[in-house]
Phi, psi and omega in degrees: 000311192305319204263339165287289184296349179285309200311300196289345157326305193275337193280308176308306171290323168285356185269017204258282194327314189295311205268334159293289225291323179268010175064003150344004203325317176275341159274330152358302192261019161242320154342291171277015180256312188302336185290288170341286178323291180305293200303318187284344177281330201231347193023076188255351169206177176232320159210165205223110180305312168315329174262331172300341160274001173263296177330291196305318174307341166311315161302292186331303217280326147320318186224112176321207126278141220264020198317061177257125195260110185293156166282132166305111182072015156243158189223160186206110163260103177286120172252173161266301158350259174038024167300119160333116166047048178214135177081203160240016166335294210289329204299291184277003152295304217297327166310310165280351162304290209272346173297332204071025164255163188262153186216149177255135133258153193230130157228138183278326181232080170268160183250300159199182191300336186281336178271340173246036224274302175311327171290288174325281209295339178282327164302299223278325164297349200247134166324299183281036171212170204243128151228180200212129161243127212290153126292159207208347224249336193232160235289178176272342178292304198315281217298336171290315177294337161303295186281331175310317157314321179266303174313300176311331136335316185250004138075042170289133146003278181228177160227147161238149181258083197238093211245138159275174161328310209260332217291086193289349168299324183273306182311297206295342171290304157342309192290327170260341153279042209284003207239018150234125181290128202243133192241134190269126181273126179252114141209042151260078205275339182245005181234235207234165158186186197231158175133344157011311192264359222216048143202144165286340180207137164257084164333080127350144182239014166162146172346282171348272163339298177318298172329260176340297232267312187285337205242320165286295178271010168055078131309097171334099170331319169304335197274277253288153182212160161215161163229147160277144155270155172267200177232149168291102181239142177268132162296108184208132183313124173306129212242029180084159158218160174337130179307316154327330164319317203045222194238032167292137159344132190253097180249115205273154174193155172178182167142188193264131175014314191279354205273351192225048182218136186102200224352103142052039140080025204280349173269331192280339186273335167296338190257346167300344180274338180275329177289325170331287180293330173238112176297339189251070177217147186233142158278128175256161172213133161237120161185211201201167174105199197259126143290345193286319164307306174334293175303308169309338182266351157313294206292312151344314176237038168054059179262010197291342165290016202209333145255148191219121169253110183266024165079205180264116192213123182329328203239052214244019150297302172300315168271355147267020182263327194279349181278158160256329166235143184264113156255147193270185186275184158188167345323322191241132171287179170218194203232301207296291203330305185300290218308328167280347160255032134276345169267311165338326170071067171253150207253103153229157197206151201184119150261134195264135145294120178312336175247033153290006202329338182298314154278014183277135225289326202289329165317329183263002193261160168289326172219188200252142193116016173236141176230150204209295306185124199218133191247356193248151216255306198268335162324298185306300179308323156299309179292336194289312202282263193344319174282331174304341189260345174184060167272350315173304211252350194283162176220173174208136180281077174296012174281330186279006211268305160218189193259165189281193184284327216244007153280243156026252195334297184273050199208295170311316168328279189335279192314335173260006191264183193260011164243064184282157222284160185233120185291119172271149178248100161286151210234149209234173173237099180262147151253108219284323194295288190292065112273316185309319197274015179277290200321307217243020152287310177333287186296325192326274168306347198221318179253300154082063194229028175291323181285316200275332139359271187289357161318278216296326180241028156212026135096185172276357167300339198278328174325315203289307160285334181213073175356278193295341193271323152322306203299331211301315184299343195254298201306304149355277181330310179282304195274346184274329211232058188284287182325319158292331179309311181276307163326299199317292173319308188318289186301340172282310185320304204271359180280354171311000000 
């Protein structure tokens, strides 16, 4: 598989090449988007210098000259993003707020009022800020010329960047503003993304990061910063759970769907093992993505009185306040999630692949004294039964779990003054081979959306560069992804 996608990898970057040479530039940039999606769906890399040189001729060619004299203490924060209590929007709003400074915000992909409504309305409250929202709706050249306008025009000082991997609209922009210092948010800290070129300092969320940036994407150690984040938790109504929960253990786990999919089904067999032994236990799962292995392995050994998959849900604070124990996903961990149930003083615990260092829970904590994280199969399985017996009775020093707001806040001082802090690069033990070979048990076995992938952002062109690879990629298609296909057809029908 691995030796497939690089051929089509390499057949994408030459048709990139092809399509700069023919000044081709907005297709260019579905091309090199399309790549980006792949190398960030399978982490067969972390990053490819060659498409940061094709965005930037892309900038050149695209966007004029920029002779712009910045105001002194004004910023301007681009997000991609701007998802409610997702990412790190709110964290470095809240910064730029308690700084007291004026700021333009810009969001680039908005979707609709309900994913960005708290972030919008937070902007919208502060005297000193601006916002600005893409049309998104119009060609992309409109949109370089928009937004490039409006930052110029309002002439800022510094920046923050919180770009997704693929945006090739925030690089070509970025990229050309080079005379405001721009500081770039990581916040995929362990995969792949574009952007190399579009920032002066990187912002890091924890050691791990420094550590990746430095040693994968061979990032100038100077340029690197760090922050730790807290998490955004919303006052929000409980929104209830099944009636069947009663008043059984409650055992929480979540994140999105792909994250408990791979090494040999190795989270269902942990969890089939903890509901055996302990009968008065129930699993809650909150997340998002294709649910249907998860259901099937429900339905297979007849838990449904014994798991609840509740879907996506806002008030998912409330329910790990309502839990007794966090257990984590795995193969792949997540972050935010234990950190809300440890400020919560929830009892947590996840197995880690030992050469995996990326998802162990302890990487995200601000300081050191909490162990979450069991790299041995029967260690772990001792610790879970042992927090069953007294969890009742556990307490957690949540001071170590993140930093407060107004922490947070003299730590950006730092990272933004002219003596900014210098980094020991701690050295972690990744293995690039199982983490590549995770990625793509993953896609193998389970999401199998690599073919839907190279679709969605080139279309029926892909017929036009690569005939055969394409007809291989649609046959794929029909047969991996019959069920979504038909819900489509469905839905065309009935708008008839």
């Amino acid at each position: 598989m691995l030796k497939d996608v690089k051929k089509d990898y390499k057949k994408l970057q030459n048709i990139a090449k092809q399509q700069i040479d023919e000044k081709k530039y907005l297709s260019c940039l579905n091309t090199i988007s399309c790549m980006a999606n792949i190398a960030y769906h399978l982490n067969f890399k972390f990053y490819d210098d060659e498409l940061e040189i094709f965005l930037e001729k892309i900038s050149i060619k695209t966007i004029g000259a920029l002779n712009m004299t910045p105001i002194k203490g004004r910023w301007v924060f681009y997000d991609y993003f701007g998802f409610d209590n997702k990412g790190l929007t709110q964290q470095y709003l809240n910064a730029l707020e308690d700084l007291g400074v004026e700021f333009l915000y810009i969001l680039e992909n908005y979707i609709n009022d309900s994913k960005h409504k708290d972030i919008i309305d937070q902007v919208n409250r502060n005297k000193n800020a601006t916002i600005y929202i893409n049309d998104s709706k119009v060609s992309i050249k409109k949109q370089i010329v928009n937004i490039s306008k409006k930052i110029y025009e309002y002439k800022p000082e510094k920046s923050l960047l919180h770009l997704a991997p693929w945006s090739c609209l925030s690089i070509i922009l970025w990229i050309r503003f080079s005379k405001i210092e721009r500081y770039f948010i990581n916040l995929t800290d362990h995969a792949f993304w574009l952007g190399k070129n579009t920032f002066d300092y990187c912002i890091e969320f924890r050691q791990y990061g420094t550590y990746f940036s430095s040693n994968y994407r061979k990032i100038n150690k100077n340029k690197l910063l760090m922050s730790h984040y807290y998490p955004i938790i919303n006052q929000t109504n409980f929104m209830g759970l099944p009636d069947e929960v009663g008043s059984r253990v409650k055992i929480f786990s979540g994140g999105t769907y792909f994250k408990v999919y791979g090494s040999n089904n190795l989270y269902f067999k942990i969890v089939k093992r903890i509901l055996l032994k302990h009968d008065n236990t129930v699993l809650l799962f909150a997340g998002s993505g294709d649910d249907k292995p998860f259901r099937e392995f429900i339905k297979k050994n007849k838990f449904q009185n014994r798991i609840f998959l509740l879907g996506y849900r806002a008030d998912i604070n409330e329910i790990i306040k309502k839990s007794n124990i966090y257990l984590g996903t795995c193969p792949m961990g997540g972050g935010l999630m234990g950190q809300y149930a440890l400020l919560n003083n929830i009892p947590t615990i996840a197995y880690v692949d030992k050469n995996l260092p990326t998802y162990f829970i302890e990487t995200i904590l601000y300081k050191e004294g909490i162990k979450c994280s069991y790299t041995d199969l029967n260690t772990f399985y001792n610790r879970f039964d042992y927090i069953m017996k007294n969890y009742k009775n556990m307490s957690i020093n949540t001071g170590l779990v993140s930093p407060s707001r107004e922490q947070f806040l003299e730590n950006f001082k730092l990272l933004i003054g002219n003596n900014k802090p210098q980094y020991e690069i701690k050295d972690f033990n990744f293995n690039k081979y199982k983490f590549e070979e995770l990625y793509f048990d993953i896609e193998n076995n389970y999401l199998k959306q690599y073919d839907l992938i190279k679709f969605k952002w080139l279309g029926v062109k892909y017929f036009k560069y690569d005939p055969y690879a394409a007809f291989l990629s649609f046959i794929n298609i029909m047969i991996n992804n019959k069920q979504i296909l038909w819900m489509k057809i469905m839905q065309k029908l009935k708008a008839i």
